[in-house]
VEXZAMI-244019 format. One line per 2 residues: number of its first residue (from 1); their letters; for each residue x, y, z of C-alpha. Coordinates in steps of 0.5 Angstrom, whole numbers, plus 2048, in hexadecimal, padded with zeros to 3 digits. Example, Ala and Ser with C-alpha at 12.3 -4.5 7.8 and 13.67 -1.06 7.14 Angstrom:
1) as) 819 7F7 810 | 81B 7FE 80E
This chain:
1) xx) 8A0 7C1 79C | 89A 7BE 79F
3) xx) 897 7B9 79A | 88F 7BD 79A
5) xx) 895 7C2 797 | 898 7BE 792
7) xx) 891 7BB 791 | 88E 7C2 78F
9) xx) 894 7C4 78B | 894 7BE 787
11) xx) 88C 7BE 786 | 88E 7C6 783
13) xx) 894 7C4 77F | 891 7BF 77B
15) xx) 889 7C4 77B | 88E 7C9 777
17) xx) 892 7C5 773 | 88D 7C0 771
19) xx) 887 7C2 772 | 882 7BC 770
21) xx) 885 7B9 769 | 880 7B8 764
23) xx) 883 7B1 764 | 882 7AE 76B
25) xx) 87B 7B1 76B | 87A 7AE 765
27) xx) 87C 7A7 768 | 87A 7A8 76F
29) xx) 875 7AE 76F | 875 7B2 776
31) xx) 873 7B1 77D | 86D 7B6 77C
33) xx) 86B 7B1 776 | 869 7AC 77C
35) xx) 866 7B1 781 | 861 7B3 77A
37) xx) 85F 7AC 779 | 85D 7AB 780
39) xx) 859 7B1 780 | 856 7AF 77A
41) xx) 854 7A8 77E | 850 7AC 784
43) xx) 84D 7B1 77E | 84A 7AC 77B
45) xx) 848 7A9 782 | 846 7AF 786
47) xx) 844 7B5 781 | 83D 7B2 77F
49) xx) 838 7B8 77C | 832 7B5 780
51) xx) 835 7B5 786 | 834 7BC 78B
53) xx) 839 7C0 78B | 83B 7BE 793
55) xx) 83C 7B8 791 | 840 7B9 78B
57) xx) 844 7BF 78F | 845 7B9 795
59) xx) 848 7B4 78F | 84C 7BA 78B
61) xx) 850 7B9 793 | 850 7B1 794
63) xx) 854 7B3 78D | 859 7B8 791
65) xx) 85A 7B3 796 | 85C 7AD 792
67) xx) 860 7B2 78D | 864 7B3 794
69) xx) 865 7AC 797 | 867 7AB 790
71) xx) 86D 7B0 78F | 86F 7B0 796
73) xx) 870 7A9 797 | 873 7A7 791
75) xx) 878 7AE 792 | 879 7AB 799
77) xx) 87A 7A3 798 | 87F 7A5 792
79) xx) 882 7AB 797 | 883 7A6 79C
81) xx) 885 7A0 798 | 88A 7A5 794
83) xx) 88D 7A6 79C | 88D 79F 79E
85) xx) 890 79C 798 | 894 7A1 796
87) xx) 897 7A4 79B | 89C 7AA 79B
89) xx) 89A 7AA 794 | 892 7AB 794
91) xx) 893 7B1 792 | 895 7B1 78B
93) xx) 88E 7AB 78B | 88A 7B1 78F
95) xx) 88D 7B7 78A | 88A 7B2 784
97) xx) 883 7B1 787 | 883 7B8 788
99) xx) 886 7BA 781 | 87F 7BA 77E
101) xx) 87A 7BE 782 | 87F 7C4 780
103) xx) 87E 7C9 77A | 882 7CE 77A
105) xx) 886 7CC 773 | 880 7C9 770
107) xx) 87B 7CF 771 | 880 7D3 76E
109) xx) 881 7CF 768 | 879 7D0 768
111) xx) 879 7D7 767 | 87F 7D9 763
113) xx) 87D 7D6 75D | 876 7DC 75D
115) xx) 87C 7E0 75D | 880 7DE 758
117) xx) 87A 7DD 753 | 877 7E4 754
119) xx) 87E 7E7 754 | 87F 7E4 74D
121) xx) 877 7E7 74B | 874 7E0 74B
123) xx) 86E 7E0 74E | 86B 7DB 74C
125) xx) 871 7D7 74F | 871 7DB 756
127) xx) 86A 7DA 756 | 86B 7D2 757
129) xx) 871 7D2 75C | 86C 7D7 761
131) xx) 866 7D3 75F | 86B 7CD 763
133) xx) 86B 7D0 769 | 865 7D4 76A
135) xx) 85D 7D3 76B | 85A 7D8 767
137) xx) 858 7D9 75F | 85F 7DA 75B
139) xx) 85C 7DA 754 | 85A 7E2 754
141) xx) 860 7E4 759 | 864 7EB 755
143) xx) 86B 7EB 757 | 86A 7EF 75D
145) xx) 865 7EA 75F | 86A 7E4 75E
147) xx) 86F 7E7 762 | 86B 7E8 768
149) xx) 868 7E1 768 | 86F 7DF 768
151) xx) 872 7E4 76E | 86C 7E3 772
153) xx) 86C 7DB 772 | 874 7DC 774
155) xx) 872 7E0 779 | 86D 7DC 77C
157) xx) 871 7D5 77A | 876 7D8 77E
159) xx) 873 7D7 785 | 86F 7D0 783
161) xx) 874 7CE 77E | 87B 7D0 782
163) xx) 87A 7D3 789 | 874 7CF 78C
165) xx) 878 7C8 78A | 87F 7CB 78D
167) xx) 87C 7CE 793 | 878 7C7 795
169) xx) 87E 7C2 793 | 882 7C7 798
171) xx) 87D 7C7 79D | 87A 7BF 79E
173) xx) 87F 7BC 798 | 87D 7B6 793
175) xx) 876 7B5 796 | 875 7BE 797
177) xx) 877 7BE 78F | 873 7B9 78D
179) xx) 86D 7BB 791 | 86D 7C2 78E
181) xx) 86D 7BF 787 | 868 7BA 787
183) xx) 863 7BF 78B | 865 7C5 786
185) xx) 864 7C0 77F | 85D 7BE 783
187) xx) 85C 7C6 783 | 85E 7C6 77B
189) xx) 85A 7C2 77A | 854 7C1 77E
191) xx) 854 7C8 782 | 84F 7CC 77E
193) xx) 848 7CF 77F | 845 7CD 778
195) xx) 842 7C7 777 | 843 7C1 777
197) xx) 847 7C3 77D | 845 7C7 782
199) xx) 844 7C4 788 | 848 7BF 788
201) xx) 84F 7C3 786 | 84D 7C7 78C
203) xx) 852 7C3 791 | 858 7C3 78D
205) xx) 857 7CA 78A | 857 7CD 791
207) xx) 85D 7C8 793 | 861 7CB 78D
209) xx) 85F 7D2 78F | 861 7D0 797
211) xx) 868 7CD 794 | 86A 7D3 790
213) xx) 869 7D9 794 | 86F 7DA 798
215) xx) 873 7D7 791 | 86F 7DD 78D
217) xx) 871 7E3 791 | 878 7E0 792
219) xx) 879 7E0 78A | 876 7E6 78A
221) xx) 87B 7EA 78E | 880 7E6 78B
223) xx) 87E 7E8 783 | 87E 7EF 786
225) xx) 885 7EF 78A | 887 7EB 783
227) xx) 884 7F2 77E | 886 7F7 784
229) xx) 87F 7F9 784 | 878 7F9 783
231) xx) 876 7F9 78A | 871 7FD 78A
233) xx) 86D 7FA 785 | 86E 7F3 789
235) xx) 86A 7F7 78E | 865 7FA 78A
237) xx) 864 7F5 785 | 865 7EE 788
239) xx) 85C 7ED 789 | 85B 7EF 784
241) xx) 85B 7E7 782 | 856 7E3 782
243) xx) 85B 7DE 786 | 85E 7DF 78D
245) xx) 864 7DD 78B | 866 7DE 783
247) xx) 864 7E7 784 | 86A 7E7 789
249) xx) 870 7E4 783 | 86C 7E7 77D
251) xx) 86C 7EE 780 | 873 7EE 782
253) xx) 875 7EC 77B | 870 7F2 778
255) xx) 873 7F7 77D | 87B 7F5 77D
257) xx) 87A 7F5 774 | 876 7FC 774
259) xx) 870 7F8 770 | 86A 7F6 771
261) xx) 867 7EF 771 | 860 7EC 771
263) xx) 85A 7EF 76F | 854 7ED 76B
265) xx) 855 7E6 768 | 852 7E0 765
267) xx) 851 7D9 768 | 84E 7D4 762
269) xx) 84A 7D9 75F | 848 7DD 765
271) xx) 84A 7E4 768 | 84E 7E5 76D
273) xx) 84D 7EC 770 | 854 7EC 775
275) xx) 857 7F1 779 | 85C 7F4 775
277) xx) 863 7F3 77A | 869 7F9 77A
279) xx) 869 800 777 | 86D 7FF 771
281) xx) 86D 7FE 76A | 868 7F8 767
283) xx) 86B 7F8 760 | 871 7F2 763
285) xx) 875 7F0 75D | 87B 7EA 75D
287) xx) 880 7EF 760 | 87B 7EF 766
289) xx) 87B 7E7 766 | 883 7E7 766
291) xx) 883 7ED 76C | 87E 7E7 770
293) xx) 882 7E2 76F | 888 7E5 771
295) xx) 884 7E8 778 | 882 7E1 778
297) xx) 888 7DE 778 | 88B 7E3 77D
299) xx) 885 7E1 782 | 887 7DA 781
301) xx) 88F 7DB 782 | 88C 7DF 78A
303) xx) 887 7D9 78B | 88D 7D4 78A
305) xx) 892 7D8 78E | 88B 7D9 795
307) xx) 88A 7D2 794 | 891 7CF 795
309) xx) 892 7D4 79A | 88D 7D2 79E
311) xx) 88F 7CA 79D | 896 7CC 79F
313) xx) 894 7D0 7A5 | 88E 7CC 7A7
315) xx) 890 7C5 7A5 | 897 7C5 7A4
């Protein structure tokens, strides 16, 4: 077994088992916290309301540049140093390092708990579980609502989250997965059109666009071979997002489950008139939560079977 195999398989192993316990994040945090920090430091300098909106897009990309000097060099001194000190073990130090840019396991545990809850009829308690991974109004979703919101944010965390990381790590290593996770945290942070952004998340959001686009259909294929279906609402449906990329894993899950997803919304008060995605039932329900996640986790088996496949073949 190749040490870039071994590597993956360990980073994968530990992802499942562990996830990232709430013990080491409260003594340590997590890599992306440091990437939030830093673009904090460049919005304070950079996003500055007087400023035209030329000069403000201008310093939205010095920031994307520094964010991938930054997560490119640090991944490629530690991966080098982790080959020159540690030999015929650097694997076991490069699988650690990478072991945080992965979430398969956590956004798991981030969606079953709405299942959970909905399927006990607490509502107010699975209103609180989606509002952790989700940007919209919760207060006043129903159930059908609730559950909804959760499969949407697991389909489309399921390329930015899960097949986005796993794709660049294969592809470029420690600096590809680290790069693609402080551009994508620039995006969540800073990519929207609304103010106080605008111009200067500009940069990063069509980064993240251009690192998920092979990602994106690569999950959507995958969710579909997972549900044995759904094609034709892939095909359909996919542009029906308001984003290039998260369409493409939302309308596969619509399609393999037989509902529909999106639809009219509400962000801080205001509606949202989306597209709805999927020709099937609305009312989801916590059965529906339980099927995503069992697609999910199917998804996710083929995505670790493709990309140690190609590891061996390629670089073994």
């Amino acid at each position: 077994m190749g040490e870039t195999l071994a590597a993956l398989a360990l980073a994968l192993a530990l992802d499942l088992a562990l996830g990232w316990p709430a013990a080491l994040y409260a003594r340590v945090g997590h890599p992306v916290g440091g990437f939030a920090r830093v673009i904090g430091w460049c919005a304070r300098l950079g996003n500055r309301p007087q400023w035209s909106a030329g000069r403000r897009r201008a310093m939205g990309v010095v920031t994307v540049l520094i964010l991938l000097a930054v997560a490119i060099g640090l991944a490629g001194v530690l991966q080098a140093l982790a080959t020159w000190l540690a030999g015929g073990w650097a694997w076991i130090v490069i699988g650690l390092l990478a072991w945080p840019g992965l979430a398969l396991r956590s956004l798991h545990d981030h969606v079953r708990p709405v299942a959970l809850a909905l399927a006990r009829d607490d509502l107010a308690g699975a209103r609180r579980a989606v509002a952790m991974i989700v940007g919209r109004d919760t207060a006043t979703l129903d159930r059908a609502g609730v559950a909804r919101a959760a499969i949407e944010s697991l389909a489309e965390s399921f390329c930015d989250g899960v097949a986005a990381p796993l794709f660049w790590l294969v592809l470029a290593g420690l600096p590809g997965l680290w790069a693609y996770k402080a551009i994508n945290t620039a995006d969540s942070l800073i990519g929207h059109r609304e103010a106080p952004w605008g111009p200067f998340g500009w940069a990063a959001a069509r980064l993240d666009d251009a690192l998920n686009l092979l990602p994106a259909r690569l999950g959507a294929v995958l969710l579909c071979l997972a549900g044995g279906g759904g094609w034709a609402v892939l095909w359909r449906d996919h542009c029906r997002h308001a984003s290039p990329n998260a369409g493409w894993t939302e309308a596969a899950m619509a399609g393999s489950l037989g509902l529909r997803l999106a639809g009219p919304l509400a962000y801080d008060g205001v509606a949202v008139a989306k597209e709805w995605i999927g020709q099937g039932r609305a009312a989801a329900d916590a059965h529906d939560v339980a099927r995503a996640l069992r697609l999910y986790r199917r998804a996710c088996a083929l995505l670790i079977a493709v990309a140690l496949g190609v590891v061996l073949v390629w670089k073994g």
